[in-house]
N, C-alpha and C positions, 0 to 999 in steps of 0.2 A: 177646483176639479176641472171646471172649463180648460183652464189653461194649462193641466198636465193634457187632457184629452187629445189637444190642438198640438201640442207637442210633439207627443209620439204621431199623430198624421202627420206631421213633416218628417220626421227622421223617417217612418216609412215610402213619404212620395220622392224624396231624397232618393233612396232604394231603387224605389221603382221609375222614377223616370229619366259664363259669368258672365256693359256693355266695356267692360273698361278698365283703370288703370294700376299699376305698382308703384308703392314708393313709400316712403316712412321708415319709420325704425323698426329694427325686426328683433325677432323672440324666437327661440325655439322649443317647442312644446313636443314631449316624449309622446313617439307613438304607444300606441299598446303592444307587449311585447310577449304577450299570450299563448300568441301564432308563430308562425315560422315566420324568420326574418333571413332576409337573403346574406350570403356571405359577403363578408367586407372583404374576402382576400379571392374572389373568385374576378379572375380575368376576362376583360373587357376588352372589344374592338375598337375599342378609342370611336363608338358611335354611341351616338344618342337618342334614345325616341323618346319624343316630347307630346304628350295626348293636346288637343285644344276643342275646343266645344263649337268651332264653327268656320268653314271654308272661307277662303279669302276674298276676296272684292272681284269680280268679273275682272277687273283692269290691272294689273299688275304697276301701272306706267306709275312712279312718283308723285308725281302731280295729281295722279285722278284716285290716290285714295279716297275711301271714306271714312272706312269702319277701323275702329281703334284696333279690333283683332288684326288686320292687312297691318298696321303701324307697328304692332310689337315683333311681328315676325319680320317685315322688309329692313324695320329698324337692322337689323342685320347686314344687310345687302347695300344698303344706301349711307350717304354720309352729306353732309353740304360742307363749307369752308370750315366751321367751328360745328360741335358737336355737345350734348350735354350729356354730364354727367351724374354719377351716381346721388352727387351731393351737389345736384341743382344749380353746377357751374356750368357755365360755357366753354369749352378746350377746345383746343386748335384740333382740327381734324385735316384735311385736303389741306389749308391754309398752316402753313407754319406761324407767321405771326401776324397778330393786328393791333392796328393803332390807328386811335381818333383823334383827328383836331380838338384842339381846346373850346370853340364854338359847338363841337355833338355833329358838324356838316358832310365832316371829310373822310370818310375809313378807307385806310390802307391795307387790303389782304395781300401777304407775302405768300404766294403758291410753295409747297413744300417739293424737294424735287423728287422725282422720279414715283410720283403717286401713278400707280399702274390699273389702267379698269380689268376687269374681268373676262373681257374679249381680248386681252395682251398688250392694246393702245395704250400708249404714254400718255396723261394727261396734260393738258397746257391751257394756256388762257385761254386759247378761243373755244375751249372745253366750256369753262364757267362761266364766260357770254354769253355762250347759246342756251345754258341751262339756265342763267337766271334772267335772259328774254324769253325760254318756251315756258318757264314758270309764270313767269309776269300775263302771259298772252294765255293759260289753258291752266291753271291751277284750279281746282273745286273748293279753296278753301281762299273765302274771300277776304280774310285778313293779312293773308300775307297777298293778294294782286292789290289791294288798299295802300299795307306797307312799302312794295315795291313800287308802286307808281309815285310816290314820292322819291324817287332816286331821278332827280333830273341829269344825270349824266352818270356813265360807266365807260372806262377806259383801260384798256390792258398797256402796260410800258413793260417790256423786259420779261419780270417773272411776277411782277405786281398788278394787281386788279384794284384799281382807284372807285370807289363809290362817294357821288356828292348830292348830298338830301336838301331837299326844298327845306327842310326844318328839322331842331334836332328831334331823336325818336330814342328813348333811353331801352325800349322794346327790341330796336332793331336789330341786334343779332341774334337774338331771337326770332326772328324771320326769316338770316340769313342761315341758319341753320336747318329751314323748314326746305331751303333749295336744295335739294340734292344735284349734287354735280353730276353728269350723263355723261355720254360719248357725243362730241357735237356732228348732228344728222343720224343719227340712229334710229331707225324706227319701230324694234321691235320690243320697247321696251313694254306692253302691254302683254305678251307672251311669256318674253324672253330678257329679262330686266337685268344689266349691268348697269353696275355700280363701282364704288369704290372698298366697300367696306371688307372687313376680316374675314366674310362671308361671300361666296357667288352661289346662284340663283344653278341647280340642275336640274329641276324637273317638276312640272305638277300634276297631279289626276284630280280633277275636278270632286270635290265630298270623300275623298279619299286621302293624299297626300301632298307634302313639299316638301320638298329637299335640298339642304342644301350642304355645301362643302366646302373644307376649307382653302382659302384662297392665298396662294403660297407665295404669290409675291407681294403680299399686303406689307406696306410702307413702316406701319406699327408693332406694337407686342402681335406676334401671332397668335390664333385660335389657339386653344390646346386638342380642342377635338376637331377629328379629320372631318366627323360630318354628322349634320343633325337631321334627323326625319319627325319632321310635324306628322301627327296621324288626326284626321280630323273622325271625332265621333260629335255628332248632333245630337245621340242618344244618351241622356245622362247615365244611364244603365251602364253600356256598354264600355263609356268612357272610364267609369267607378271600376268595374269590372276589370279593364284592362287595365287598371293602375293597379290592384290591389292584388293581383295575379302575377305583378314584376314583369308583364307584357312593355310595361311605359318604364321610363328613369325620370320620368317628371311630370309632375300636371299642374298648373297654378291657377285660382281662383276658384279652391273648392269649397264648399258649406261648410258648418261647423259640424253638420250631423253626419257629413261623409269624412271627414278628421276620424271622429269619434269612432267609423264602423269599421277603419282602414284598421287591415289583422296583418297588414304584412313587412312589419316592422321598420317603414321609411321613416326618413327623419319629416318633420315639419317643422315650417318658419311662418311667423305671423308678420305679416309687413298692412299696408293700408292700400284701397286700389287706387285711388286720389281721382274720385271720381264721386260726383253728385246723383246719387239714385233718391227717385223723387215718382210718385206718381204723377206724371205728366197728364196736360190736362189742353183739349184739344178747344181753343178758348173761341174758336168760330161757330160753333155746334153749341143746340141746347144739349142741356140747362147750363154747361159750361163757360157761356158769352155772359154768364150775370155773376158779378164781382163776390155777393152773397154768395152763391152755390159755394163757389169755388173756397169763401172762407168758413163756410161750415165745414165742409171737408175737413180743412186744416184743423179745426177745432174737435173732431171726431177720430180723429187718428190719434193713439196713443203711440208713441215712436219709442218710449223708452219701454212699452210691451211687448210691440214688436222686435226688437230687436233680443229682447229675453229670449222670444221664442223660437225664433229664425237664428240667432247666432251666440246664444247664449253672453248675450248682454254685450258681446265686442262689435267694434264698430265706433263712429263718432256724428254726433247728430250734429244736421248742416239743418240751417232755414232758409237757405237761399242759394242760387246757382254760383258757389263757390266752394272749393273742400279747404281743411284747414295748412294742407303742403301750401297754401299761396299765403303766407303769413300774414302781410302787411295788410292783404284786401280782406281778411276772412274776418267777418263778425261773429264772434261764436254767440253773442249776446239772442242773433236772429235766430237761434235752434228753439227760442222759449219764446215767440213773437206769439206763439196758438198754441198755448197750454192746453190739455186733454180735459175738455168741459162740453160731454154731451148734448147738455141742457143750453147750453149755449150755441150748439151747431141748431138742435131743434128750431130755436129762435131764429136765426139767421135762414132757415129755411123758411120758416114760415113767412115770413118778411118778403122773401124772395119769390111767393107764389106758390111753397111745396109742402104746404104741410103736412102731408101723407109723403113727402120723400117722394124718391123719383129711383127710375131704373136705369144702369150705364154699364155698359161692357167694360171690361179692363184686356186689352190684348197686349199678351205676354211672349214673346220668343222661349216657345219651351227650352231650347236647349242651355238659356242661361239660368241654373238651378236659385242660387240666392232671388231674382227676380221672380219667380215663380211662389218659392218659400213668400217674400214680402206681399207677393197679393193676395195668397191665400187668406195672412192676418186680415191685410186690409178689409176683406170680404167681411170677416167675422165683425171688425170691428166699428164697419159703416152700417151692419144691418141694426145697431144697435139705437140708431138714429132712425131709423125709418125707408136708407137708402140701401137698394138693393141691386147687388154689386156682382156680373156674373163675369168669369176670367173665360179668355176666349186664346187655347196656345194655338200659336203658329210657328213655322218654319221661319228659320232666320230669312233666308231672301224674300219670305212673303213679307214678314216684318220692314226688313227694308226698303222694300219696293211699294208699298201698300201705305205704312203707317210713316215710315221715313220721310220717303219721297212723295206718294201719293198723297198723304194728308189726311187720308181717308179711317178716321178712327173718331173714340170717342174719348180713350183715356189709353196708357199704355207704363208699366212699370219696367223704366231701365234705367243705366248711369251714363250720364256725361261725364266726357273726360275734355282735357285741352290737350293738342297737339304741338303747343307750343306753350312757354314758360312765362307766359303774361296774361294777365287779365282778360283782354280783349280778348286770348282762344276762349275762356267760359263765358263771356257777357255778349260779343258780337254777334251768335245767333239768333237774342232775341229783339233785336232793331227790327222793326216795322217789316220792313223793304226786305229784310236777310234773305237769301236764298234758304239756309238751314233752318228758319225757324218754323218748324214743323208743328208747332202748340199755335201756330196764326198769332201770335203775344202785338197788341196793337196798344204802344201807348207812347202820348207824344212827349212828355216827362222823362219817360225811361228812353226815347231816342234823342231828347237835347242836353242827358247827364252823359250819355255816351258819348252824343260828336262830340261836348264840352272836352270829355277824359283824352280823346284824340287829337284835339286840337293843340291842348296845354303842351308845354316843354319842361313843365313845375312838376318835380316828380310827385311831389306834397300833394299838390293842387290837382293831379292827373288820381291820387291815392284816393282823395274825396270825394271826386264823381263817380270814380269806380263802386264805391258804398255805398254811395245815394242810387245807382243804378241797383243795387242789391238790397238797400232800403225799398226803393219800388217795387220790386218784385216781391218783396215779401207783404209789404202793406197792400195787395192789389191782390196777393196768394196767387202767384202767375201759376202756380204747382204748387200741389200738395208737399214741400220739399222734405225727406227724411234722413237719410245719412250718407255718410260715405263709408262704403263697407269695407270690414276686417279682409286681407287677401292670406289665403292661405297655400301654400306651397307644399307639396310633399313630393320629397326624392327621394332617388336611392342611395343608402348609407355612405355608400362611398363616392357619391357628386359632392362638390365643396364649389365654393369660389363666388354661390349666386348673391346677386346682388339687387338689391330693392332700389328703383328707380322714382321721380316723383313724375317720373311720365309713365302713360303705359305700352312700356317694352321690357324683354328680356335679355340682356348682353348676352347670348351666348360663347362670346370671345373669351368670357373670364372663367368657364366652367370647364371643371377636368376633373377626370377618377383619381382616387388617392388609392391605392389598393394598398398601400403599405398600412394604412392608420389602422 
């Protein structure tokens, strides 16, 4: 009874009120077709409006992203030398070809010709020097200035960009694809950001909109759509609202309870967000700095309950800060590391100094709904131990700014994603020293299986520190870790072409109206 009760109060706070990724295999699940469903043969302005649940990064510049949402929409606008794709390869992007010495030391990028930025400029070498020295010298994202500063020498010949590494790095274009090529001396790209990609940047209003259009002399398959308008709603409401009214032609990463209430006959696709959502756990702050607490928790959270009732059992449980898109590194074995044994959390508190249980805020970014859904459970299912759990929603920049950056929380329910396609984007945050390690995560074990993973040139040998770093964190319960969530899309009948990525972005480039079908 409990848990039909808890049930329907989510599918209603759903009603009334997503941090991270796409990618996995997809499914398409029939909407309800009860309602009015829009016409498949009604004509379209070859425009798009896309709903997202939260405005982009203050900084528009390449380098100074942060938030996974800025990455899936600029992912548009930006490109570096190679680019990935749908199925987790690397493609020649700005670069037409590359090749590495047989030593791992030497990569040769062949510039492809007449790649054109957005402001009309030809690209050329001294283009991709100054983009991957102003990334080296002002990147927020300190695994690729780590990566880069291993490039002892960069030389342009002709229409080739020569890179020679202090050592090999089987990661490393994967880094190179984290640079986005610029205009060399540019300096508005914090406002006014060109790039290279199938997309250019026309306008933003701050909690309101972005735009962008498509970009005609793009070197590759062109857009099919002239122009896509982001609408940002914060408000879960209004964003449901506006999808389910045929105001949007797209919105991705909705609940399962908002699938369920959509009456207006969009298609939906289930893909995975590839992103570790995990009650995060602020490990400098009591009671969270005693190893106990933190594995009571683990032990007190039922994950395959929660996921019943937040997402009707889809989803994939993670135990550690990795999702299962990174094959080679992911333990699935870690999802069953703290099996749901109350009696056992009990224990591990009392040990710990709490046998009457302890009180801890959970701050949530209302506007990402699944997040919201998964604390709710958690509340229900920590008070059954003795811990008493209250959820405290904030505004996404307050989140950011406060619980992000400031550090200033006690526990907080979102997903990690990686921004690049190697281990080190999930595991580098929490090294000691990180600038991103926002959980204070202090352990010297878990920072000498890292440098070890970084050091190696043994992909094997680089494979097994990367697990012992995710073995530590599970045996230490850095976070309470729980899944990586189901992503669901709903569009309009006649969009086609989208494509589930194991990063989180959306190609805009591949989508187009079919009005004939």
């Amino acid at each position: 009874m409990k848990k039909r009760i808890l049930a329907v109060f989510l599918a209603v706070a759903a009603l009334a009120c997503s941090l991270s990724a796409c990618g996995g295999a997809t499914s398409q699940t029939p909407a309800p077709s009860d309602e009015t469903t829009p016409s498949s043969g009604a004509p379209h302005a070859n425009e798009l409006n896309v709903g997202i649940a939260q405005d982009l990064d203050d900084s528009l510049d390449p380098y100074q992203m942060t938030a996974a949402g800025t990455r899936e929409v600029m992912f548009n606008v930006f490109e570096g030398l190679v680019k990935p794709d749908s199925s987790g390869n690397y493609v020649n992007a700005v670069a037409s070809d590359v090749s590495v010495s047989e030593d791992g030391l030497t990569y040769v990028f062949t510039l492809r010709d007449n790649v054109v930025f957005h402001n009309g400029a030809v690209c050329t070498p001294d283009d991709v020097l100054y983009s991957f020295e102003t990334c080296a010298a002002t990147s927020v994202t300190s695994a690729v200035v780590e990566a880069l500063s291993a490039v002892t020498s960069m030389t342009a010949d002709g229409n080739q960009i020569t890179m020679v590494l202090s050592a090999p790095n089987s990661d490393f274009l994967s880094y190179v694809a984290s640079v986005y090529i610029v205009p060399a001396g540019y300096t508005e790209q914090a406002t006014q950001p060109v790039g290279t990609g199938p997309f250019k940047f026309v306008s933003r209003s701050v909690q309101e909109n972005i735009i962008l259009e498509k970009h005609d002399e793009y070197y590759g398959e062109p857009a099919h759509l002239d122009k896509v308008t982001y609408k940002i709603y914060e408000d879960n409401t209004a964003l449901f609202t506006a999808l389910d009214s045929g105001a949007l032609d797209l919105v991705a990463h909705l609940t399962i309870d908002q699938v369920n209430n959509l009456s207006n006959g969009y298609q939906v696709l289930e893909g995975t967000m590839n992103l570790v959502q995990a009650l995060y756990l602020n490990n400098a702050v009591e009671p969270f700095n005693n190893e106990k607490v933190r594995q009571a928790l683990c032990y007190a959270v039922d994950v395959d309950a929660m996921m019943d009732l937040t997402a009707e059992g889809h989803g994939t449980k993670v135990g550690s800060s990795m999702y299962p898109a990174f094959t080679k590194y992911f333990d699935a074995s870690l999802a069953d590391a703290y099996p749901y044994d109350p009696e056992k959390a009990k224990e591990l508190l009392a040990e710990a100094g709490y046998p009457d249980g302890f009180s801890f805020t959970i701050t949530v970014p209302s506007n990402y709904q699944p997040h919201v859904d998964t604390a709710t459970v958690l509340v229900e299912q920590l008070a059954a131990v003795g811990v008493n759990a209250e959820i405290q929603l904030v505004d996404w920049n307050t989140w950011v700014n406060d619980v992000y950056g400031g550090r200033n929380f006690q526990s907080t329910v979102v997903g990690f994603d990686s921004s690049t396609l190697n281990a080190s984007g999930m595991l580098a945050r929490w090294v000691s020293d990180n600038d991103k390690n926002m959980i204070n995560y202090n352990n010297p074990d878990y920072d000498a299986a890292y440098a070890a993973a970084q050091s190696t040139v043994d992909d094997e040998e680089q494979t097994a520190y990367y697990k012992e770093c995710l073995q530590i964190l599970s045996d230490t319960a850095a976070n309470v870790y729980l899944q990586d969530l189901a992503d669901f899309v709903a569009m309009h009948p006649d969009l086609k072409g989208y494509e589930f990525y194991p990063l989180y972005v959306i190609d805009m480039s591949k989508l187009y109206f079919d009005t004939a079908a």
